[in-house]
N, C-alpha and C positions, 0 to 999 in steps of 0.2 A: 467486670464479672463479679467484683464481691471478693469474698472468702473462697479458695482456693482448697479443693479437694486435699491438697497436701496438708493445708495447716489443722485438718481435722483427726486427733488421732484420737481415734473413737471405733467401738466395739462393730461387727459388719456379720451381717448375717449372709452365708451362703447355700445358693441351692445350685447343686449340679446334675445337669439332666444328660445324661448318655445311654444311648445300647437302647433306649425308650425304657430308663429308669432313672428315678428319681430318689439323689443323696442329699444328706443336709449337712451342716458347718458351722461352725463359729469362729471368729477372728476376734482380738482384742484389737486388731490395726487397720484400718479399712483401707491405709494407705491413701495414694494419686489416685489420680486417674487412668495412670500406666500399671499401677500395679495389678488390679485383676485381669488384665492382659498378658500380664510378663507371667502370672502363675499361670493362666489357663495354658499360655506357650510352653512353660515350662514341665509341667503337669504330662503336658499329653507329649513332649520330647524323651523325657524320661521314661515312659510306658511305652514309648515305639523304640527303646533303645534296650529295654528288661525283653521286649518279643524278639527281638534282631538277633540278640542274642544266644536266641535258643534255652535259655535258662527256663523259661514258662509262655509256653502257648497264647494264653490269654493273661494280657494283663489293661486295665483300664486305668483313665487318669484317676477316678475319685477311688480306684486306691493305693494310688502314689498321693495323694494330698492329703492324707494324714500324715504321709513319714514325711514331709516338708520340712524342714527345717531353717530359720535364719542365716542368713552368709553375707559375705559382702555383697552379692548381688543385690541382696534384696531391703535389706537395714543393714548395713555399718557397722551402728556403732550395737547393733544387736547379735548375740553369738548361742547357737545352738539349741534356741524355741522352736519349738513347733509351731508352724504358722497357722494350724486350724484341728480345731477339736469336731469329731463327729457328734451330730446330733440327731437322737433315736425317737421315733414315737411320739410322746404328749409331751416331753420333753421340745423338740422342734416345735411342735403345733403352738406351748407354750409362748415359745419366741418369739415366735411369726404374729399371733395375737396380741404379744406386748407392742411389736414393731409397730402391728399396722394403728393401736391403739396412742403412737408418741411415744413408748416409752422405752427404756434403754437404747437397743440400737441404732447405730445412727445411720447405718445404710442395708439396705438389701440388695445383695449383686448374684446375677444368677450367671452363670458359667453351660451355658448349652452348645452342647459337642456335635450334638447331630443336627441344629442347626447351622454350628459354628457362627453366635455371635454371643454376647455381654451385654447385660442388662445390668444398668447402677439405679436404682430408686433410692432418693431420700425420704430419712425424718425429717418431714415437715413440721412438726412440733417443734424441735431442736431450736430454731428459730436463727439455725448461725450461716445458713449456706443460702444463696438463691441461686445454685447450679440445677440446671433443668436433670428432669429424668432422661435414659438416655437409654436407647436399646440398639447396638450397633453391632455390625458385622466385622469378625478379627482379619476381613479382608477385604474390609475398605481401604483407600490408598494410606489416606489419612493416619490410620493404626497400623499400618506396616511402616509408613515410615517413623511414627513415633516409635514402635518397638529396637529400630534399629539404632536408636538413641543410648544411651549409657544410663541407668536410670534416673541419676541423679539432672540429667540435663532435659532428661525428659518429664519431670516435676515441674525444674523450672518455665517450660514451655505449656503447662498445664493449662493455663487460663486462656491461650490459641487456639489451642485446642479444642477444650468445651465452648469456647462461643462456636465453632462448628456443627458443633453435635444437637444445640438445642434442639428438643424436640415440635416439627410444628405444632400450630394453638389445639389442642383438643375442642372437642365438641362440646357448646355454649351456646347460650340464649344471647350471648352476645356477640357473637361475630354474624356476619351479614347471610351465611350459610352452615353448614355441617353438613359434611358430605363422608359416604361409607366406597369404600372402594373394596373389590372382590377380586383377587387372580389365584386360579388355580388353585381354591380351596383356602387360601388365605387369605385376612380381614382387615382393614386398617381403617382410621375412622380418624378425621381430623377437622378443625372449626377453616374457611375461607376467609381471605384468596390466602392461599399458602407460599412463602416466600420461596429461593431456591433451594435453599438449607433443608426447608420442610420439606421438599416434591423428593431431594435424596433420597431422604431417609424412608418416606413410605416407597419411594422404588427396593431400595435392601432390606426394607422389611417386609414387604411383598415378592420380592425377588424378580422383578421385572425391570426390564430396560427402558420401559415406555409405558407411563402412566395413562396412554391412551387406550392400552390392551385391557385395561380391566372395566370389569360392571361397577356401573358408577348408582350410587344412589344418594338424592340429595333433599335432606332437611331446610325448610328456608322460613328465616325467621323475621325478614321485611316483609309486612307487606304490600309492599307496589311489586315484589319478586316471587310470590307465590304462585305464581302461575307453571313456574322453570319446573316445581318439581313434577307436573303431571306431562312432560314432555314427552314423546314418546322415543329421541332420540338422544342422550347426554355425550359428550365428550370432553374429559378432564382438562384438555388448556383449554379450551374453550370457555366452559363451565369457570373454570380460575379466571379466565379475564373477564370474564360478566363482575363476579365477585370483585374483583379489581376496581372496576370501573365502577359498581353501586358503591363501594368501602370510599369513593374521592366525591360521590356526586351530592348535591344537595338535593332536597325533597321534591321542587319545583320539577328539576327533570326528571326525577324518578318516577312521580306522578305523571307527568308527559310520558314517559315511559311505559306504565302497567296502563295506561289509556290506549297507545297503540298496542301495545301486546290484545288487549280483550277486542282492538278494532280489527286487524290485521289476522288474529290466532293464529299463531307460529304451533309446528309442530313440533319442531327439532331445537334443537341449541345453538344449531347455525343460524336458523330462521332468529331467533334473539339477538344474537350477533349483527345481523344484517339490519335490524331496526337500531343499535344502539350507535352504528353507524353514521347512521341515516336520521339521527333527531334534529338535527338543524334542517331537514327538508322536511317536517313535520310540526304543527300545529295542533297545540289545545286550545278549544277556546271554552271556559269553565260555565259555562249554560246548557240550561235542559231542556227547552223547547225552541218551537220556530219564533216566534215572536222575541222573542231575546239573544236570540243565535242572529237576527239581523239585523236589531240595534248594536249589539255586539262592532257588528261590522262596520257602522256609519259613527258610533260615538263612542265606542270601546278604548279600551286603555292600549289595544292592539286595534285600532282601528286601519283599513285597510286603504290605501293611497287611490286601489284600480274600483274603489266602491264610491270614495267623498270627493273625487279630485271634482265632478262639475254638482256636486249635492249643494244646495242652499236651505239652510237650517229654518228659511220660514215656511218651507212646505214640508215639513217634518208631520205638522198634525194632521196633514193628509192622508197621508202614507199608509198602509194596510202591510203593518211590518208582521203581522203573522202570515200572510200569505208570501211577501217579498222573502221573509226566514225562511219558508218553503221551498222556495225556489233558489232562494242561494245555495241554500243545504243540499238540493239535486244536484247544480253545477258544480258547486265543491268536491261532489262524490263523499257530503263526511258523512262519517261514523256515530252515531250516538254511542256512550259508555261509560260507566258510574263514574266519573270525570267530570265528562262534560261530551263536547265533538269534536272528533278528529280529522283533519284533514291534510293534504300537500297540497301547495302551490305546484313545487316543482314534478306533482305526478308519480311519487314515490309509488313500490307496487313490491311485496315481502320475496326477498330472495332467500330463499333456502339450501344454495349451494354450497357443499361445506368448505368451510374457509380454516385456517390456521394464525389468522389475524383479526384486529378489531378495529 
């Protein structure tokens, strides 16, 4: 992993969102990766223990987190700081402008109640971390069990931890897709095929159990795969193992590929699935007319066994191969397509039932 969120003790800008309002913060210690967990627990135990007690009606955590103070729980070898100074007005906006511009602080962690999750952004300027950004829920299994750690041993286990958390690849000219997914009024947007780490994270941060339930919408930046995104049916594993399968194949069958897609015209993403299958029962052959579509077949580099097995090459200049390509090309059932022609032997025919495999 690099440099360890621990070894960075460096200034940390906070924003915390509750009640549907928005406080701000400053930290000289940005701490782990456990620490803006252990306050936000901390934070909101203490505010639900000043209400319990009848002492005040309403009390919220962002105004327990100014009276914070250091203890053994939280630094050691630190005794009776305040762990975080409020920040008002152009003041805050100042910071947040210098952050987002590299300059002083080194992380942005946002603390949201009413979502109940933690966001850590890095200065990327800083040039000393290459711990991913990370926007996680305080009840994922993962951060409940690290909180019930001691916190110095949950430090030590820090770099376990964030390889968990990376966030999947964002949306890029360079990954094989970009795809936006919608549930229930929430957004999330990520570059393909996304690993299992990645499908987590946008489920807790879409809040769904099944990446299957949301509107999927898909940027694609091959193109032999342009065709996917005017589909009129997507579905997220599905759609991820297409992505899969183009991110390992070489151009040869990709090309073989958007030639049956334009022959075949799938309408759904199963229908894609079912050709990608099926490409060993499928044939390119890279010519644009008849007359070369059935030399193709008699003296091609894929020449065909059931066309030359009784041919004798001195009646070749006989031969009326643009009429013979005619006629092959009927029996073959192929396809023309900015390719070339497609065809099966084995009578391949587009199935479009949905499947959950490839």
């Amino acid at each position: 992993m690099g440099v360890e969120l621990k070894d960075i003790n460096t200034k940390a800008l906070y924003t915390v969102i509750e009640n549907q309002t928005t406080t701000y913060f400053h930290s000289y210690n940005a701490g782990g990766l456990s620490f803006p967990f252990h306050i936000y627990d901390k934070a909101l135990s203490i505010a639900e223990t000043i209400k319990n007690s009848g002492f005040q009606d309403t009390v919220w955590a962002k105004d327990v987190l100014p009276l914070m103070s250091t203890d053994e729980y939280f630094y050691p070898c630190q005794k009776n700081e305040y762990i975080m100074t409020p920040l008002y007005g152009s003041l805050a906006q100042e910071h947040f402008e210098n952050f987002r511009k590299g300059l002083d602080f080194g992380y942005s962690i946002t603390l949201d109640y009413d979502k109940q999750t933690v966001g850590i952004e890095i200065n990327r300027n800083l040039g000393h971390t290459n711990v991913p950004d990370m926007h996680i829920s305080v009840n994922d299994p993962k951060i409940v069990k690290l909180l019930s750690m001691q916190c110095e041993d949950a430090c030590d286990r820090e770099a376990e931890f964030i390889s968990t958390f990376a966030e999947p690849p964002k949306p890029s000219k360079n990954y094989i897709m970009n795809v936006h997914l919608e549930y229930n009024g929430k957004h999330f947007m990520s570059g393909l095929p996304m690993d299992e780490d990645g499908i987590e994270t946008a489920r807790i941060n879409l809040g769904v159990s099944d990446l299957d339930d949301c509107d999927v919408k898909v940027d694609v930046n091959d193109r032999y795969l342009n065709d996917i995104a005017g589909l009129s049916e997507i579905n997220f594993t599905e759609l991820n193992s297409v992505a899969e399968w183009a991110n390992c194949s070489d151009e040869d069958e990709k090309k073989k590929f958007a030639a049956a897609v334009e022959a075949y015209r799938p309408e759904t993403i199963y229908g894609i699935s079912n050709i990608i299958d099926n490409l060993d029962c499928i044939e390119l052959v890279e010519v644009w007319d008849a007359e070369e579509y059935g030399r193709e077949a008699l003296y091609g580099s894929n020449s065909r066994s059931d066309q030359t097995q009784f041919f004798e090459d001195t009646v070749a200049d006989y031969i009326d191969f643009d009429r013979y390509g005619r006629d092959l090309i009927e029996s073959d059932d192929a396809k023309e397509t900015e390719y070339g022609y497609i065809y099966s032997e084995s009578g391949f025919e587009l199935d479009e039932t949905p499947t959950m495999s490839m």
